[in-house]
Each structure stands twice: as structure tokens, then as C-alpha cells.
VOBA-1610 file (N, C-alpha, C; in pm, whole numbers, padded with zeros to 5 digits, always signed):
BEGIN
Unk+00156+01983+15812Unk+00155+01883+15920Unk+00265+01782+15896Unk+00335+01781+15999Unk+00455+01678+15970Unk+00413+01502+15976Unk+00471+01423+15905Unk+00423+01329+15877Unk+00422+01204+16011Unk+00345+01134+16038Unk+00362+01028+16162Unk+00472+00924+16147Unk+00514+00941+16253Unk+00676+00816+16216Unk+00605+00721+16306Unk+00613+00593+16254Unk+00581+00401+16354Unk+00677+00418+16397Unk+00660+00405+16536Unk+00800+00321+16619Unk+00813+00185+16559Unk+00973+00150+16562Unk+01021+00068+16498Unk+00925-00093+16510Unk+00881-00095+16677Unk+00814-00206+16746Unk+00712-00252+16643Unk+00635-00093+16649Unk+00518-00093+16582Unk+00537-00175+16443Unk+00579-00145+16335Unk+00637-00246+16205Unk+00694-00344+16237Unk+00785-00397+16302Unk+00797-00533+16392Unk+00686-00606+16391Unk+00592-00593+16465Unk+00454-00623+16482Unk+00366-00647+16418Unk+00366-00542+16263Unk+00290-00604+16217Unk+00317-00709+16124Unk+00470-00712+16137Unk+00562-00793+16048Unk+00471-00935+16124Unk+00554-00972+16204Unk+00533-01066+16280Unk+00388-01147+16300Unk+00270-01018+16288Unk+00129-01083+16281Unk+00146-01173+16105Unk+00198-01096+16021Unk+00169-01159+15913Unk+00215-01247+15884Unk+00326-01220+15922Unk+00400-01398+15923Unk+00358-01497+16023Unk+00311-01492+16127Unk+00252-01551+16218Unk+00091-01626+16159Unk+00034-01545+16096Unk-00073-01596+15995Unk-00027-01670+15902Unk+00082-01674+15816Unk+00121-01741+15677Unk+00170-01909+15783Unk+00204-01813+15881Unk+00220-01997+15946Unk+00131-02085+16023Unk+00043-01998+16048Unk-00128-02072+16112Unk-00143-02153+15963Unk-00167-02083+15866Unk-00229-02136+15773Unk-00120-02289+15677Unk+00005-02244+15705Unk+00069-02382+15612Unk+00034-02483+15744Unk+00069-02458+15856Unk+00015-02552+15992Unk-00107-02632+15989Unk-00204-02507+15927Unk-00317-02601+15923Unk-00400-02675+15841Unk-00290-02650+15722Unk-00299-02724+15617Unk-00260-02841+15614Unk-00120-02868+15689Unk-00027-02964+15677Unk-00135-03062+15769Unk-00174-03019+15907Unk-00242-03123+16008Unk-00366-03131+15957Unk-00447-03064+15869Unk-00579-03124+15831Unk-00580-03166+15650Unk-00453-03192+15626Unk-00389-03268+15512Unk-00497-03217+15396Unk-00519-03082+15374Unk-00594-03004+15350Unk-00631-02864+15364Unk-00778-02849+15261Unk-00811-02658+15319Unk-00950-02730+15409Unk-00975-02718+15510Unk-01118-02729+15569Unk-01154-02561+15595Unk-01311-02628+15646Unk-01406-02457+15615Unk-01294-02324+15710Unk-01263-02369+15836Unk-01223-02332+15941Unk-01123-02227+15926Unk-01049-02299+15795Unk-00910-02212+15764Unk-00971-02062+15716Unk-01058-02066+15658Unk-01137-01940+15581Unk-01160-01851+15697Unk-01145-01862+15839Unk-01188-01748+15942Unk-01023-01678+15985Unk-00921-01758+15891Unk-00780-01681+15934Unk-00770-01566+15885Unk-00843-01523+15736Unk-00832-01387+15736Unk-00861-01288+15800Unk-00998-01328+15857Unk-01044-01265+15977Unk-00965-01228+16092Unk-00904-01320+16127Unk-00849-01305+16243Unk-00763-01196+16227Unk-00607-01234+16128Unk-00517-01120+16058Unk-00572-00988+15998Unk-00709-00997+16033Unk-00759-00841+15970Unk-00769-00769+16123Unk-00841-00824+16252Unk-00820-00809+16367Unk-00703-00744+16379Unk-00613-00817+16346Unk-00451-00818+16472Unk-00440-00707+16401Unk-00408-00706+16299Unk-00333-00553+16222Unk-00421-00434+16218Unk-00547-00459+16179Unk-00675-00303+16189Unk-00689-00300+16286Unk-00681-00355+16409Unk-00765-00351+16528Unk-00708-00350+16611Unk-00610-00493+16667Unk-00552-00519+16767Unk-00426-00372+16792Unk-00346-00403+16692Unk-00217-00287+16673Unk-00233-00157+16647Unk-00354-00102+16607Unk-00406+00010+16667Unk-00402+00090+16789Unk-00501-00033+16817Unk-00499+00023+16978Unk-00342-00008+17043Unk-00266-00074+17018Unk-00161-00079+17056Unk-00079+00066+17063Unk-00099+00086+16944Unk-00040+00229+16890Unk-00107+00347+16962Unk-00269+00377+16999Unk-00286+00486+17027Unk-00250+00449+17185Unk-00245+00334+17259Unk-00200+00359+17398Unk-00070+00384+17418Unk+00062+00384+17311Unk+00207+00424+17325Unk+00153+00583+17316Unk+00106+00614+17177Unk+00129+00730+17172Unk+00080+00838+17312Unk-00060+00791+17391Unk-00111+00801+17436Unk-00025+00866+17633Unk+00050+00775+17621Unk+00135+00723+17750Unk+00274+00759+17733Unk+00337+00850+17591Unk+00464+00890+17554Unk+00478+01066+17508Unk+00543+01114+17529Unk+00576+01230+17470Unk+00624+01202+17337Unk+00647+01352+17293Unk+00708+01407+17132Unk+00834+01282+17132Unk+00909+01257+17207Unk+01056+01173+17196Unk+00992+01030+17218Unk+00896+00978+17236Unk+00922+00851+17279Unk+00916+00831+17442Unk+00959+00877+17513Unk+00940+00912+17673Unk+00804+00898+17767Unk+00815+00829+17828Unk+00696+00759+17938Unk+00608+00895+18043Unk+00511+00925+17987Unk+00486+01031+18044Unk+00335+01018+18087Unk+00257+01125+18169Unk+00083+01102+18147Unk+00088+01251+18134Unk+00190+01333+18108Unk+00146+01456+18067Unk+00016+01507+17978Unk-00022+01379+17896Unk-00108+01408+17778Unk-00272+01396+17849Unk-00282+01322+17992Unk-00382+01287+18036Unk-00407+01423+18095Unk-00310+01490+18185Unk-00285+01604+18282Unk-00340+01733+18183Unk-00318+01709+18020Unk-00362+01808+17931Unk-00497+01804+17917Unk-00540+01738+17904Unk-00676+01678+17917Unk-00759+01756+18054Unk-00696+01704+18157Unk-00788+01800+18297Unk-00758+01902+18288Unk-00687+01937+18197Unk-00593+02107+18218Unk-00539+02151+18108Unk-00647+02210+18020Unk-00571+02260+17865Unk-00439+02388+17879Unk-00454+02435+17987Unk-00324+02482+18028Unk-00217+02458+18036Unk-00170+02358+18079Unk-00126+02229+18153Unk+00038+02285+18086Unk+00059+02264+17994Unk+00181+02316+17890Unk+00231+02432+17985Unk+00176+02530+17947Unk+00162+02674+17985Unk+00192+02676+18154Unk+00157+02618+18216Unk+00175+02622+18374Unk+00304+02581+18377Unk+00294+02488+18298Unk+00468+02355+18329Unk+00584+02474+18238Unk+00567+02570+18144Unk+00714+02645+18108Unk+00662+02742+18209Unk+00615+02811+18251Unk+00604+02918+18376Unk+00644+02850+18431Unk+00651+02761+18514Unk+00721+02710+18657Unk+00853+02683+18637Unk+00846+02678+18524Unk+01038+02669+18477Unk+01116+02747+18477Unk+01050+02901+18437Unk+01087+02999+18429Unk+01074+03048+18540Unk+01037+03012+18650Unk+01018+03043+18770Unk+00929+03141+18785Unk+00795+03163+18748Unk+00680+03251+18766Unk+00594+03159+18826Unk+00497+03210+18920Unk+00383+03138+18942Unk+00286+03174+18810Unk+00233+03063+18763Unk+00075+03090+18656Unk-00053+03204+18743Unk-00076+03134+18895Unk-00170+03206+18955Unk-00149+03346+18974Unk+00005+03405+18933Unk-00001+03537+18982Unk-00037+03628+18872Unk-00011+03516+18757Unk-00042+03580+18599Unk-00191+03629+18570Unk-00269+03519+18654Unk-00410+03516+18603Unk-00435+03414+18519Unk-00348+03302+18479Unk-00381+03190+18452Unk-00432+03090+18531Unk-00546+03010+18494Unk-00576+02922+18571Unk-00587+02814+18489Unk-00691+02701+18563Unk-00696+02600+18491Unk-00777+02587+18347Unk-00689+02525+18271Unk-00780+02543+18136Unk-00936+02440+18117Unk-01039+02455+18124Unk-01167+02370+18128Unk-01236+02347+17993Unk-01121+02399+17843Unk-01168+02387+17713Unk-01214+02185+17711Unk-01123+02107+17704Unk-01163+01961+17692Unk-01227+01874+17809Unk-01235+01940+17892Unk-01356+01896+18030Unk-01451+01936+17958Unk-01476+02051+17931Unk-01625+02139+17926Unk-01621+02055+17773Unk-01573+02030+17709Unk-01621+01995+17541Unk-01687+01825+17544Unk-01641+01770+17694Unk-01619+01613+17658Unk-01774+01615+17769Unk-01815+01708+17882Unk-01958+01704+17933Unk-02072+01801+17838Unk-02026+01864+17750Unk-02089+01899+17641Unk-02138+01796+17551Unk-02029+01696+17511Unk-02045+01613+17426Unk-02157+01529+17483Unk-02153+01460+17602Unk-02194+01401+17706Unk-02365+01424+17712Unk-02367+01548+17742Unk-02467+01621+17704Unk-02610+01604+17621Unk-02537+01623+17476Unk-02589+01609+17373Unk-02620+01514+17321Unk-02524+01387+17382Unk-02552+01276+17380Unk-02672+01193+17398Unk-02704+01250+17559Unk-02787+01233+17628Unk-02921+01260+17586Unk-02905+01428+17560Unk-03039+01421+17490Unk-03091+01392+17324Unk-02967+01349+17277Unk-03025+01256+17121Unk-03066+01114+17151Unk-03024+01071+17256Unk-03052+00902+17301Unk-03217+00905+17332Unk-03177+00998+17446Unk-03341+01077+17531Unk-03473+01108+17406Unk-03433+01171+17299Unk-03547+01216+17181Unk-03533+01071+17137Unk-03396+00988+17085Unk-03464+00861+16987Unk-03486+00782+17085Unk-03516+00759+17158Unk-03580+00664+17218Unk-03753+00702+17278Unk-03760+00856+17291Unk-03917+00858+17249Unk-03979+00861+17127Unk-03881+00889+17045Unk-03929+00835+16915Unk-03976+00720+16816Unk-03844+00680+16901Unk-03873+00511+16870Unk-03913+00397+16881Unk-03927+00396+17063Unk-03995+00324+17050Unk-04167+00331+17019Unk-04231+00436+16995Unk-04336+00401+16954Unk-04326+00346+16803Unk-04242+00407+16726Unk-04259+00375+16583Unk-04220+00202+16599Unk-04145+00159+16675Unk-04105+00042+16624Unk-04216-00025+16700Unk-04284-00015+16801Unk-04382-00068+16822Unk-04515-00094+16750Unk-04532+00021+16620Unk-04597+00015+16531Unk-04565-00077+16453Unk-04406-00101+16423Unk-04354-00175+16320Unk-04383-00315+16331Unk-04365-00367+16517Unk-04378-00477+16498Unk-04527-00513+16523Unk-04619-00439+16507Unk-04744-00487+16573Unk-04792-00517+16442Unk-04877-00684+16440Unk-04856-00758+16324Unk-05055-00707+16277Unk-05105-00650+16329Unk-05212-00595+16320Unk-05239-00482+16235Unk-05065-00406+16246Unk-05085-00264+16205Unk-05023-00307+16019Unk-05111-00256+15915Unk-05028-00343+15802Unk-04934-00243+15726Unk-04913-00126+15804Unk-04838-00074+15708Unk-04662-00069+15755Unk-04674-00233+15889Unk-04556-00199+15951Unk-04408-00234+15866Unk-04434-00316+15755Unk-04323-00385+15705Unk-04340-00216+15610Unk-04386-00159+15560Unk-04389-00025+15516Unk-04276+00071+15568Unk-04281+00116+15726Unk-04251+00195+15762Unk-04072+00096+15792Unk-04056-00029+15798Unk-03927-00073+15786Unk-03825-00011+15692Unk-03951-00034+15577Unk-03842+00003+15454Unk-03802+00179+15441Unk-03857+00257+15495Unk-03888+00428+15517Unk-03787+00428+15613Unk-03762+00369+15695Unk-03620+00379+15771Unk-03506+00323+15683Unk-03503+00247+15659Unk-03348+00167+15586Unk-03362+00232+15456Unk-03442+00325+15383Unk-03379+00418+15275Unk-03320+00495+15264Unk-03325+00587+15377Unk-03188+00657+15399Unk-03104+00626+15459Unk-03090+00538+15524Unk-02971+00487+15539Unk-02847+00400+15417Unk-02910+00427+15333Unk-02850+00373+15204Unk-02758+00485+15130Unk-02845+00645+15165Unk-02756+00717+15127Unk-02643+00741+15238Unk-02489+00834+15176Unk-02410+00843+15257Unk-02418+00960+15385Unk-02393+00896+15434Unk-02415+00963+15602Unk-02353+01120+15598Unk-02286+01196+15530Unk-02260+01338+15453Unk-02355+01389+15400Unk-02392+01316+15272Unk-02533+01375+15212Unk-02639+01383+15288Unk-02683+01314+15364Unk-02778+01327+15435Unk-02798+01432+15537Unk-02633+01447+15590Unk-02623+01563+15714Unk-02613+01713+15600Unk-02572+01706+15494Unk-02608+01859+15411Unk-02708+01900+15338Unk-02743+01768+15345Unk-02931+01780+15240Unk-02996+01876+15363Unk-02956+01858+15499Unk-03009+01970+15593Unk-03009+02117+15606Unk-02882+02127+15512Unk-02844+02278+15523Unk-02938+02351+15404Unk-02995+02244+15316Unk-03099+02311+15237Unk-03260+02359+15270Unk-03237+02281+15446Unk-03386+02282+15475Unk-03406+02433+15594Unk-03254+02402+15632Unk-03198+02498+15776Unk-03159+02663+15775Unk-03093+02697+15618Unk-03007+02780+15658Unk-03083+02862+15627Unk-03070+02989+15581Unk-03133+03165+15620Unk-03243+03166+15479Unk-03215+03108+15380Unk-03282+03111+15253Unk-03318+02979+15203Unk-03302+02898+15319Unk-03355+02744+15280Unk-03515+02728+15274Unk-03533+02625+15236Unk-03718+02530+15240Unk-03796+02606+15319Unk-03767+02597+15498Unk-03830+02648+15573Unk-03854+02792+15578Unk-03757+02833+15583Unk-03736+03016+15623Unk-03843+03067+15501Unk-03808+02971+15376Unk-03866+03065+15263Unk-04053+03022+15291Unk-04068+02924+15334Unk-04230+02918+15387Unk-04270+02939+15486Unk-04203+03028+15605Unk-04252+03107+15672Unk-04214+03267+15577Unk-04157+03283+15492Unk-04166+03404+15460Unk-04256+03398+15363Unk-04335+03336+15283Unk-04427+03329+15205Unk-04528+03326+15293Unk-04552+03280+15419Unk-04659+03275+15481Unk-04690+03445+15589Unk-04563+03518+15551Unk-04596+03632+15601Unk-04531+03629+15748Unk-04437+03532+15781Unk-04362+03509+15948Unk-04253+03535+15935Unk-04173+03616+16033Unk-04042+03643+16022Unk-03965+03484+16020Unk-03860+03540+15923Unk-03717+03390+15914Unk-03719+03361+16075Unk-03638+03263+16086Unk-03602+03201+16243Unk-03451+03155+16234Unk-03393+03172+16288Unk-03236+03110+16326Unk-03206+03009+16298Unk-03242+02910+16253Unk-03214+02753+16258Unk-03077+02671+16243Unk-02997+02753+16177Unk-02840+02702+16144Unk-02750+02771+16255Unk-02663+02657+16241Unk-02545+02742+16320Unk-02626+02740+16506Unk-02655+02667+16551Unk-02690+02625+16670Unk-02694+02508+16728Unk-02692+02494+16830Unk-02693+02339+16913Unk-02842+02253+16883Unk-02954+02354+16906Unk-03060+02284+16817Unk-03023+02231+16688Unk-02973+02252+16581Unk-02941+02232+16448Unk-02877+02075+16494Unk-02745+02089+16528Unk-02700+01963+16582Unk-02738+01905+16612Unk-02857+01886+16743Unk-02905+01782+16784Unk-03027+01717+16669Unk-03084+01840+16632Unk-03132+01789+16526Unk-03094+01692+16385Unk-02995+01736+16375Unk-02930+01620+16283Unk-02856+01502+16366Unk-02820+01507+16451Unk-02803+01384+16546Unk-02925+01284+16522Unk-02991+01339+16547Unk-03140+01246+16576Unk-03181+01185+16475Unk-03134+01283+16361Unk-03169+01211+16201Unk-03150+01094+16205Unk-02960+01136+16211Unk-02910+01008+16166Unk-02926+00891+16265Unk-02892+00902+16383Unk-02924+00792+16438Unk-03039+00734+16502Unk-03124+00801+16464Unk-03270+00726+16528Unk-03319+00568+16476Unk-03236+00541+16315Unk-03277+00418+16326Unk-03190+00331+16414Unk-03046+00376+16456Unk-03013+00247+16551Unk-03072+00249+16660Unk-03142+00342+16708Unk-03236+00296+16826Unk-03381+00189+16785Unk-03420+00226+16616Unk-03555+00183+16619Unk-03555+00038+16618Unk-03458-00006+16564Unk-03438-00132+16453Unk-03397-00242+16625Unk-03315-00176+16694Unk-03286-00314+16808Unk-03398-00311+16876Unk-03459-00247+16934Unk-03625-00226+16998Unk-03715-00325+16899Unk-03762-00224+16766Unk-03826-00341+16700Unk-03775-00494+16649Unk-03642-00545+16658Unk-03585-00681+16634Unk-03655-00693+16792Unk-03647-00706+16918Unk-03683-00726+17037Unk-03795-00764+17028Unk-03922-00640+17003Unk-04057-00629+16968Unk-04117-00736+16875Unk-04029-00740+16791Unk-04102-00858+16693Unk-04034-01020+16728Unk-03960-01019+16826Unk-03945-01174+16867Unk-04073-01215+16936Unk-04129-01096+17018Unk-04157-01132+17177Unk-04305-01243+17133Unk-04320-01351+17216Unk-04462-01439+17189Unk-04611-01368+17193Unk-04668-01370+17127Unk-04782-01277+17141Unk-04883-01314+17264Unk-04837-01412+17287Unk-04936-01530+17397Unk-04920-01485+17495Unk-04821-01430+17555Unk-04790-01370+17658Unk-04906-01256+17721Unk-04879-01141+17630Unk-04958-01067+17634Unk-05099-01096+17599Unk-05155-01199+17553Unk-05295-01255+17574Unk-05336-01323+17717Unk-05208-01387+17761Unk-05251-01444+17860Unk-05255-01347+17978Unk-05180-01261+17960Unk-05149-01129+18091Unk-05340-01070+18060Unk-05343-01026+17929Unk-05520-00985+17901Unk-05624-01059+17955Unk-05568-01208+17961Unk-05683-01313+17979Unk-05702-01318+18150Unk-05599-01279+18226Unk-05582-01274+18372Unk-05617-01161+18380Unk-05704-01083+18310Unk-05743-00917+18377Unk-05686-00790+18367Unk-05576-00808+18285Unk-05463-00696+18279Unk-05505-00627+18176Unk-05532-00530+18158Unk-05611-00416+18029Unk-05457-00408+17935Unk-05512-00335+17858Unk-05347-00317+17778Unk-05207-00228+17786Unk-05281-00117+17912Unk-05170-00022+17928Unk-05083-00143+18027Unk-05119-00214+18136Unk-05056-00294+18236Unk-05014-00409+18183Unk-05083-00460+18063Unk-05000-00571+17957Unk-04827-00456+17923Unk-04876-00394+17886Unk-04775-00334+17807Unk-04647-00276+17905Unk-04676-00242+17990Unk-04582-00179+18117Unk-04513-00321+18177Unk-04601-00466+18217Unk-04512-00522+18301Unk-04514-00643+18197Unk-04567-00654+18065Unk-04508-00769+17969Unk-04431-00720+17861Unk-04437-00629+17799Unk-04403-00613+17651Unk-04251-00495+17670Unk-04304-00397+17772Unk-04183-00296+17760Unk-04045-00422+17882Unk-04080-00481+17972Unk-03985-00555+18053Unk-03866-00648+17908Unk-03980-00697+17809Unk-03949-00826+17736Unk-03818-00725+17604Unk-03851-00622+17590Unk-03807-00556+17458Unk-03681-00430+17598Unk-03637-00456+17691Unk-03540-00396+17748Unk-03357-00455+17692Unk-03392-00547+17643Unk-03290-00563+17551Unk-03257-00502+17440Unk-03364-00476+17371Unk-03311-00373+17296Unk-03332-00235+17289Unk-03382-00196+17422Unk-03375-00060+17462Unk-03207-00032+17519Unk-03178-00101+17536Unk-03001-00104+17590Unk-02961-00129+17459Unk-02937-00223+17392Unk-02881-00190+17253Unk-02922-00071+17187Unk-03025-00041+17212Unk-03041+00113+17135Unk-02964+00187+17221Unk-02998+00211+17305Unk-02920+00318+17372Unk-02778+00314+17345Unk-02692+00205+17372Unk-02577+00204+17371Unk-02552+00260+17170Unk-02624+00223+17056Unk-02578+00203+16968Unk-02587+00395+16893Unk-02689+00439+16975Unk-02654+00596+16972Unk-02624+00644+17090Unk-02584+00637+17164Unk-02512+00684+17256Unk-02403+00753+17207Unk-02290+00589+17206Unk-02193+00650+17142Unk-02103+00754+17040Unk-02194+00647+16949Unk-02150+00769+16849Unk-02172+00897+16850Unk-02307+00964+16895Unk-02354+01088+16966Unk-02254+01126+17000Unk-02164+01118+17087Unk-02069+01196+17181Unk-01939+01217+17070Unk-01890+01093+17026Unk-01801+01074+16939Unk-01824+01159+16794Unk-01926+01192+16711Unk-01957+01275+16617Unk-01852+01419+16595Unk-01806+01415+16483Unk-01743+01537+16412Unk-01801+01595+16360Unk-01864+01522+16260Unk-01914+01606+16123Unk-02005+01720+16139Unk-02145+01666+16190Unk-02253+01759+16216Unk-02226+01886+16307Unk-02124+01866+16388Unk-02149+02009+16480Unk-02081+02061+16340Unk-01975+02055+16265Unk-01914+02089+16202Unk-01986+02178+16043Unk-02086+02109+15968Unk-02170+02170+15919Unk-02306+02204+16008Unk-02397+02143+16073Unk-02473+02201+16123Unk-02473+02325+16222Unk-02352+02322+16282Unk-02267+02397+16378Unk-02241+02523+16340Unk-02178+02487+16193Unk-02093+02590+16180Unk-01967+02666+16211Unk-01907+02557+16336Unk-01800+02605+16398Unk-01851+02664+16546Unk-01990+02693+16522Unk-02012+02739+16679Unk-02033+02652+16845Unk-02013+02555+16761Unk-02047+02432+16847Unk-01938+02365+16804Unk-01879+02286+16927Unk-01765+02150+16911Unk-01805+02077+17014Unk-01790+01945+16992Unk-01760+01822+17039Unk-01666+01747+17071Unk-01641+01624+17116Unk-01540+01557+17141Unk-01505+01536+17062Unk-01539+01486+16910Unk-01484+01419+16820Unk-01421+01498+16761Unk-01488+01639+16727Unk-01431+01766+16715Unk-01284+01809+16735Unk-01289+01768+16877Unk-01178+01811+16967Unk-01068+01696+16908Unk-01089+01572+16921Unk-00973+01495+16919Unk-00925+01507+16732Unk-01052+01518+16659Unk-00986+01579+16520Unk-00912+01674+16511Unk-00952+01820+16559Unk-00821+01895+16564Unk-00700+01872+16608Unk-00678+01808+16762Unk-00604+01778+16799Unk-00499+01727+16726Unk-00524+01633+16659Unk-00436+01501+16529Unk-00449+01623+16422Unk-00498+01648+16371Unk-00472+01761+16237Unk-00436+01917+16261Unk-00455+01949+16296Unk-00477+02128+16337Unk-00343+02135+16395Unk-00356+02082+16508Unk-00254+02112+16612Unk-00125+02027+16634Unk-00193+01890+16531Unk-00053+01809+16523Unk+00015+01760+16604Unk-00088+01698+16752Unk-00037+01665+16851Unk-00117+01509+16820Unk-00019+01420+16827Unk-00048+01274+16802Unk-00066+01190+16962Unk-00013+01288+17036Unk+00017+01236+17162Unk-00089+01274+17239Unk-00173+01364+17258Unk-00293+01432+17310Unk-00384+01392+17264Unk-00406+01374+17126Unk-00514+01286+17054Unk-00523+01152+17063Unk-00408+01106+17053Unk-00425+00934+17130Unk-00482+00910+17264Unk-00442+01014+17401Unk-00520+00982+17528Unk-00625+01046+17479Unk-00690+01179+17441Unk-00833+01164+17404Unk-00909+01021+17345Unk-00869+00970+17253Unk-00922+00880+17188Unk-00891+00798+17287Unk-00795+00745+17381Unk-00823+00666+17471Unk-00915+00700+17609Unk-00947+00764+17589Unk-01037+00784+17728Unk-01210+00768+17655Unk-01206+00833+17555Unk-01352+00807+17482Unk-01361+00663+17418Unk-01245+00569+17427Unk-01313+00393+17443Unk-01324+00370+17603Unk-01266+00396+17708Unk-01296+00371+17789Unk-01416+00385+17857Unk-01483+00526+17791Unk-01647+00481+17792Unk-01718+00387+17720Unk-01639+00411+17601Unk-01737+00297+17510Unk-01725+00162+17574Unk-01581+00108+17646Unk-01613+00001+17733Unk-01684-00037+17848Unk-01660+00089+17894Unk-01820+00143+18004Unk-01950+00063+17959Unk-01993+00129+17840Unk-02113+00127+17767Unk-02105-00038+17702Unk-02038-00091+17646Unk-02069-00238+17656Unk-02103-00302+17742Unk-01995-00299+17856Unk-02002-00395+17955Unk-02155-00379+18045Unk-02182-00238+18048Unk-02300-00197+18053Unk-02451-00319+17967Unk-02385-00319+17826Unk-02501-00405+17753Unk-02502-00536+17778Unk-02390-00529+17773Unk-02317-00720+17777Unk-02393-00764+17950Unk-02434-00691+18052Unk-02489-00713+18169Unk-02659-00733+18122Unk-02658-00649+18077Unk-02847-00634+18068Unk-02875-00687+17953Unk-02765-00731+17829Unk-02860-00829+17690Unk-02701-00944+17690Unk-02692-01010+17768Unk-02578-01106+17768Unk-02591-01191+17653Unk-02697-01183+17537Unk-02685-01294+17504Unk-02747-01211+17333Unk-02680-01075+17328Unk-02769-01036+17232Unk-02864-01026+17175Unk-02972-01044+17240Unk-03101-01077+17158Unk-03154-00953+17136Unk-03106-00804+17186Unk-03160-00671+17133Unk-03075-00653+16977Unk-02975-00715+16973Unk-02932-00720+16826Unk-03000-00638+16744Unk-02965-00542+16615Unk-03018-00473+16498Unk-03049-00548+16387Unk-03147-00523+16357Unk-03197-00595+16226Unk-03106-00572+16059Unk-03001-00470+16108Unk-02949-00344+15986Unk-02923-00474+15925
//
């Protein structure tokens, strides 16, 4: 793989952030004839501009430029049309594609409503999952709820790898399971190397960011509420439908949004759980940058998959404006 060259701008830039920081800071030394607390959030900021800000700077050039540098949306056009290449030197050569039997290519459409997909239904399982558990968690009645807190945040301590291959010991043809249905006298079952497998480890991992903003929600809410809704006649399924699930929709949107995303965005798991038989978006835009060594195709991928994720905020930022579905992590 040939190595990535910065446009010149790009090092410019980040020149300029840093020196631009070394002079916030003698500035604000000199006018507050001193260090006050305030100055301590400039690293912050200079960690922004350069990890963050100039990033994205970078994947929207690359994104919006060809191999030379050149202003193009060819890379978007690849995107609706993995063909797209292939049509554009046939027409050069003066062949029609349609007479070839080429058509339009639907590999990164079909991978990115796949992704979409799967998304959907890992959000769809942790959120019936979760919220009952976290409703257990926060119900101050139930005592084993500060229990089941800590049973979530232990694996999350291990690394998010180990956890997705500790599966392949439970999944594959001679693993945990297979071997106790074959001790029990039941034929093995398929379990690896499928889209079940995937979603299944999807769900692993992210079911606590659904549980944890639900239950932070759940355990603010006043308990009085729901006494007084009881005390006006309301039994507990109708407490619970128009007081408790309305009050904790904040962090049913932070959950959602907080596996959502990554759901769609995920490499790893189709990748071992998969086996290769399954890909994803994240999939896709990894090869893209490694495999195929197109920096320019992988930057509009990666720019079109924040443009959902900005979707999906602005989405939260409407329905919890003020964070209060927040994660407890």
C-alpha cells in the first residue's frame, strides 16, 4: 500500500493551530498577569483543532478530489455506482457498458441498507432488552438492582476484541454449545459464519449503551409522580405507559442513537463472527482505505456515514435538548 501524502495546506494547518495555541496561551497569561483555572481548557481545545477539527478537514478534500488533487464528486457517483470507473473507461473507448451487460454496480448501496438493517434490528433487540433490565435496575424496591449495574459494567472493562472472540469459543462447530447439544444426543447447528452470529454479537456489545441512558433516565424520575398518577386511579400498567415510559424517552433516544450508530459503522464482528460472509459499512470503507488503497472513495464513504450520524444527533439534540438521557458509563 503506498503511503498517504498531506497536502501541503493540510501541515500548514496544523502548523498554524499550534502556534495559534502557544499564542492564546502567552496572551492569556500576559492579560490575566498569570495562569488562572481557564487556561487549563486550552489543551483541550488544541486537541480538538488537530484530532478533530483537521480531520474532518482532510477526509472532506480527500473526499471531493481525485488521485491528483482535482475537484471532482466522482467518488460520491462510485458510491451509487460501484461500476462507475468501468462505465467512465468504456465510454472513452467508445463502447456502450449496456451493450456489454454491465450495469449498475449495487455492491455499496446494498452493503450501506444492509448495514442499516442490522442496525435496526440490534437497536430493536437492545432496547427490548433493556429497557426492562434497566427498569429493574432502577426500581429502588428491587435490591438486587445496584447488583445487576455492576454485571453490566464488567464486561465492559474487558477489551471490546476479547469479548467479540471469547464468542467464537461458544459459536463455532466444536465450541461450548455444539459440544452440549452433542452430548445431549442433538445434531450440531450452524451458528458461526452467519448474520445471526453478527447480530448476536452486536447486541453483546452494545446493549449496555442502551441500558445505562434508560436506567440514568429511570433513576432520576420522582417517584411521587407515579404515586400520585396511582392515587388518581391509574393501576400500574397506565402509571407506567403515560408517566414513567413518557418521563425516561430521553433516554430511550440516547440509547437508541448510542447503538445505532455504531451498529452500522462496526468492522470487527461481521469480520470474526462473519467470517467474511457478511460485510458492512465499516467493512466496506476499511477495505476501501487498505485493500484497495483508494483514500478518495473511503473519505466520501466516511463522509456520508457522519452525515447520518449528524442525522442521528440532531435527531437527539430535538427530543433530549438538554441531555438528561445522558449514560451513567
Amino acid at each position: 500500500m503506498s503511503k498517504l501524502a498531506f497536502p501541503s495546506w493540510a501541515v500548514w494547518l496544523m502548523a498554524l493551530g499550534f502556534a495559534g495555541f502557544i499564542a492564546l496561551v502567552v496572551l492569556s497569561i500576559r492579560q490575566n498577569k498569570g495562569i488562572k483555572r481557564s487556561l487549563f481548557a486550552y489543551p483541550y481545545g488544541l486537541w480538538i483543532v488537530i484530532f478533530t477539527i483537521i480531520p474532518l478537514f482532510l477526509i472532506g478534500y480527500y473526499a471531493f478530489t481525485d488521485k491528483t488533487g482535482a475537484f471532482t464528486l466522482d467518488n460520491f457517483k462510485n458510491f451509487w455506482d460501484s461500476n462507475y470507473d468501468m462505465h467512465k473507461q468504456l465510454a472513452e473507448m467508445g463502447h456502450n457498458p449496456a451493450d456489454l451487460g454491465i450495469t449498475r454496480g449495487l455492491v455499496n448501496v446494498d452493503t450501506l441498507i444492509y448495514s442499516l438493517w442490522m442496525a435496526f434490528l440490534c437497536t430493536l433487540i437492545c432496547l427490548g432488552l433493556g429497557y426492562p433490565a434497566a427498569l429493574f435496575m432502577a426500581d429502588r424496591n428491587f435490591k438486587l438492582g445496584s447488583t445487576l449495574v455492576i454485571l453490566f459494567i464488567i464486561p465492559m472493562w474487558m477489551n471490546f476484541l476479547l469479548r467479540t472472540i471469547a464468542w467464537m469459543s461458544l459459536l463455532e462447530d466444536n465450541g461450548l454449545i455444539n459440544s452440549l447439544l452433542t452430548g445431549l444426543g442433538l445434531p450440531k447447528m450452524r451458528l458461526m459464519y452467519n448474520s445471526q452470529a453478527v447480530l448476536l454479537g452486536m447486541v453483546y456489545n452494545y446493549l449496555p449503551f442502551m441500558v445505562f441512558p434508560i436506567y440514568n433516565s429511570l433513576n432520576k424520575q420522582d417517584n411521587r409522580l407515579s404515586e400520585a398518577a396511582m392515587d388518581l386511579g391509574a393501576d400500574e400498567m397506565v402509571t407506567f405507559l403515560r408517566v414513567t415510559v413518557p418521563l425516561s424517552l430521553p433516554g430511550v433516544v440516547s440509547g437508541i442513537t448510542m447503538v445505532f450508530m455504531p451498529s452500522v459503522t462496526t468492522f470487527f464482528i461481521p469480520r470474526v463472527l462473519g467470517g467474511g460472509n457478511t460485510e458492512m459499512f465499516g467493512d466496506l470503507i476499511e477495505r476501501t482505505f487498505l485493500s484497495a488503497d483508494n483514500w478518495n472513495l473511503g473519505s466520501a464513504l466516511s463522509l456520508i456515514m457522519m452525515v447520518l450520524i449528524l442525522l442521528s444527533l440532531t435527531l437527539l439534540r430535538k427530543v433530549d435538548p438538554e441531555g438528561e438521557g445522558g449514560s451513567t458509563i
